[in-house]
Structures are given as C-alpha cells and as structure tokens.
C-alpha positions as CSV (number, residue, x, y, z in Angstrom):
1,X,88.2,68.9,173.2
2,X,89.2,69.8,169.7
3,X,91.9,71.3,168.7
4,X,92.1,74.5,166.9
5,X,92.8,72.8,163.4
6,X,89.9,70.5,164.1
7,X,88.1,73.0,163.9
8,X,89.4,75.2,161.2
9,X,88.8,71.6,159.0
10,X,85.7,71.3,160.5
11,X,84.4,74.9,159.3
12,X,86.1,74.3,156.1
13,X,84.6,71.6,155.1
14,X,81.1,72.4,156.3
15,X,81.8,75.9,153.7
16,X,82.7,73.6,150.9
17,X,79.7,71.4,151.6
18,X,77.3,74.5,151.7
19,X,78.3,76.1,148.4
20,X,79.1,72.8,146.8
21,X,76.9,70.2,148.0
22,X,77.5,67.2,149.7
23,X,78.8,64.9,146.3
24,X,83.1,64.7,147.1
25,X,83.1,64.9,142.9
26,X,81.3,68.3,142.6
27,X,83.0,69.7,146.0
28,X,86.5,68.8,143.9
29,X,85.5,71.1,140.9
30,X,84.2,73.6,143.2
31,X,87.4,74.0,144.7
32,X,89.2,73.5,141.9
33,X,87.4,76.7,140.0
34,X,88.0,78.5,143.5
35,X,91.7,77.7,143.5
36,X,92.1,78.9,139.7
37,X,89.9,82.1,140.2
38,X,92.5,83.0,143.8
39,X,95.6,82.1,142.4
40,X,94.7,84.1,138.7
41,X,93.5,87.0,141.3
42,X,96.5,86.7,143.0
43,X,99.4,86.7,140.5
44,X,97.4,88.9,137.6
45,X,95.5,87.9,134.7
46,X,97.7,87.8,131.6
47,X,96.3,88.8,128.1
48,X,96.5,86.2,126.0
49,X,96.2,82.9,129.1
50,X,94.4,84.1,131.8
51,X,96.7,82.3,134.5
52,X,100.1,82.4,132.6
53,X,101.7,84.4,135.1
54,X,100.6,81.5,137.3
55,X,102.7,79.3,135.6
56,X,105.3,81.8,135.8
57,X,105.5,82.1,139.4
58,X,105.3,78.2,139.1
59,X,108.8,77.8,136.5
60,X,106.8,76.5,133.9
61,X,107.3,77.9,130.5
62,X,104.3,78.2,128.7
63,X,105.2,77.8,124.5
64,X,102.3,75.1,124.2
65,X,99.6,76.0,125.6
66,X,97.5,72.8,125.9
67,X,100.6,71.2,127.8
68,X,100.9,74.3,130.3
69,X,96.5,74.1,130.4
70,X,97.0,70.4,131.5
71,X,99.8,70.9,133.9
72,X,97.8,74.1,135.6
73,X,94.8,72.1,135.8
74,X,96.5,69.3,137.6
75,X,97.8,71.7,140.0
76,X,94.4,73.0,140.5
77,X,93.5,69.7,141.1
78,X,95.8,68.3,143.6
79,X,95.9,72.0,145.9
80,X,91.9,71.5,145.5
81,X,92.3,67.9,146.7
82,X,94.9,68.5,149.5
83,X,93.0,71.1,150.9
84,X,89.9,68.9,151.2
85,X,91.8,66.1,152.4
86,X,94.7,67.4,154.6
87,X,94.4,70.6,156.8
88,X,98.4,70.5,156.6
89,X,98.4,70.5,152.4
90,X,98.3,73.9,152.2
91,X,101.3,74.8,149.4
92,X,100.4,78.3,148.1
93,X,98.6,79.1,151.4
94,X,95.3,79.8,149.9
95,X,93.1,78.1,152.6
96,X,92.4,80.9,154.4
97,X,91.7,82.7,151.2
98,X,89.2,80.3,149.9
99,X,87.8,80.3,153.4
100,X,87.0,84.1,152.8
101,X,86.1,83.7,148.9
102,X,83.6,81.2,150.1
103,X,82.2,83.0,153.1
104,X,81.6,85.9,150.8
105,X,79.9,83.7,148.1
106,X,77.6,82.4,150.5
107,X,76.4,86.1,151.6
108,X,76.2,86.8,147.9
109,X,74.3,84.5,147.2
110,X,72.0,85.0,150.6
111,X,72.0,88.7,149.6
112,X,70.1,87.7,146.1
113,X,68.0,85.2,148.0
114,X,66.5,88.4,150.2
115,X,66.2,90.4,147.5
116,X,63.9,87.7,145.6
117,X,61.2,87.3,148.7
118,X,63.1,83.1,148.4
C-alpha cells in the first residue's frame, strides 16, 4: 500500500504533467514561473522589482539588480527542482500552494474550454 506521501507526489506530479506536459525541461519552467508568481503573491509586489521583498525576506540586498535577478532566479530554480524531485524539499512550504494554484489553473482553463464548444 502507499503511503500518504506517495501519494501526495503521485498527484503532484500528475498536476505538473497536465498543465505542463510531459517534457522534465518545460515542467521545470512551469514550476519555476509558479514558484515566482506564489512567493511575489505571497510577500507583495514591490514597485520598482516585482519580487524585491522576496529577496528581502530572503537577506539579500538588492543594489544591483541583475545580480539579485540571477540569484532569485536560481532560487526559483532549485525550490522548482526540489519540489519535482523530492516530496521532502519543500523550504518555503509552497507545495501545497502550487498544488492549489495548479488545480485552479486547470479549472480555468477547463472553464474556457466549455465556454468555446472545445
């Protein structure tokens, strides 16, 4: 039998695979977008770098911008990564969040597919 976290992976990565497709490439920059778009939604979108309070939160300071881009987008990478990988790399605790931003996408998009007649 398997266990609960089987499970939870299981369903995760059947989400990622049906709003991403089944290439490991494009399911990385899906999550990767996902990731940025949760953790900007849940720290606040600043004014002049739309996830600078992420680096905030993170101890980063942020006077050049294209070093801060490139060290957020590594993070995006790697917690994008780890959660396809590894159930247990869960840092900021934004699986279960994705798992919901993902279910809802899918209805969205289900919702517009209706709507067409497709």
């Amino acid at each position: 039998m398997a266990s609960n976290e089987q499970v939870e992976e299981q369903d995760f990565n059947a989400l990622v695979v049906r709003c991403a497709g089944p290439d490991k490439k494009e399911q990385e920059e899906y999550l990767v977008r996902v990731v940025m778009k949760l953790l900007i939604q849940r720290y606040g979108r600043d004014s002049k770098l739309p996830d600078a309070n992420v680096l905030r939160v993170l101890g980063i300071r942020e006077e050049d911008t294209r070093v801060a881009m490139k060290v957020l987008d590594g993070i995006y990478a790697w917690v994008s990564k780890g959660l396809l990988g590894d159930p247990c790399c869960d840092l900021p605790g934004i699986r279960s969040e994705a798992i919901e931003y993902m279910r809802s996408e899918l209805e969205r998009r289900q919702a517009i597919q209706r709507e067409a007649g497709i």
